[in-house]
C-alpha positions in Angstrom: 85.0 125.6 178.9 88.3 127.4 177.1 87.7 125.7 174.3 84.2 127.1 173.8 85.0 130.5 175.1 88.1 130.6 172.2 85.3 129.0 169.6 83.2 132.0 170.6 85.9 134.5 169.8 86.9 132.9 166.4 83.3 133.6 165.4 83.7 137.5 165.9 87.1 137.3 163.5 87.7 139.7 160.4 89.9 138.7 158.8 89.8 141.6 156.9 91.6 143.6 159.4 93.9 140.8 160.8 97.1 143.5 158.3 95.4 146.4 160.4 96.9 144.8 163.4 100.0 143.0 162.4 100.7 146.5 161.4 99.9 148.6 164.7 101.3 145.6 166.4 104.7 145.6 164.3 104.8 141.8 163.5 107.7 141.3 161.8 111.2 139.9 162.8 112.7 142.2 165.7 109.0 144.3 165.6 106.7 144.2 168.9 104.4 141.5 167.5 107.1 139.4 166.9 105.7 135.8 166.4 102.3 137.3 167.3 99.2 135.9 165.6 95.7 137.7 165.1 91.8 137.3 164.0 90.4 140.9 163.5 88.8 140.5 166.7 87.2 144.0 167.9 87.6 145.3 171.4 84.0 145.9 171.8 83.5 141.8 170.8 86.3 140.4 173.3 84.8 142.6 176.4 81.8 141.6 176.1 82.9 138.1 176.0 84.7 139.1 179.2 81.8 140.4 180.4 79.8 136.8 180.0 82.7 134.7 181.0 83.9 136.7 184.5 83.1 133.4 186.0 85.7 131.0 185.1 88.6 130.6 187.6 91.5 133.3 187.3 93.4 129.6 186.3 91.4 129.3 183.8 92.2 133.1 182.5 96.0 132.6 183.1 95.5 129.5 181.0 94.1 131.5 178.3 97.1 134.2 178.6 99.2 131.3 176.9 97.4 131.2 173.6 99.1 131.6 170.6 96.6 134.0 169.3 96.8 137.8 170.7 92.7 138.3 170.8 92.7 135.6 173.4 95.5 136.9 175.5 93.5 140.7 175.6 90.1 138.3 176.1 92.2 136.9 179.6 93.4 140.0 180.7 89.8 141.6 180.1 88.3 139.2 182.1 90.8 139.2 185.3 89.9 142.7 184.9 86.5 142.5 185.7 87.6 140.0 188.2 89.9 142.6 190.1 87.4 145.6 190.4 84.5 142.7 191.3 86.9 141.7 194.2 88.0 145.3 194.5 84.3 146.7 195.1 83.2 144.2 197.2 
């Protein structure tokens, strides 16, 4: 199931505004984004891939936290989330 969710994702890269992020994120040596690596991936894209994988176990979403690649980490925290308030509101 990760492994399709993170196929998904790569599909909305740009990698036309991967230097837009590495430089808001300050990935450089010493910078914020230190070691950080990025696809373009718009917000709008990664919550609505939240949105249509809520579903997978919050392991699942903590194993996603551990990719190398900064779109999946914001991908996990969108969907636990949506997990939270879901849990939250019920």
């Amino acid at each position: 199931m990760l492994e399709q969710i993170i196929s998904e994702a790569q599909k909305f890269s740009e990698p036309e505004r991967v230097h837009l992020y590495e430089k808001f994120m300050q990935v450089r040596p010493g910078g914020y984004g230190d070691g950080d690596t990025f696809w373009g991936i718009r917000n709008p894209n990664l919550r609505m891939l939240a949105k249509k994988y809520k579903t997978i176990s919050v392991e699942q979403a903590f194993e996603l936290l551990t990719n190398k690649v900064h779109e999946i980490r914001l991908l996990a925290l969108f969907i636990l989330e949506l997990k939270y308030v879901a849990k939250a509101t019920s």
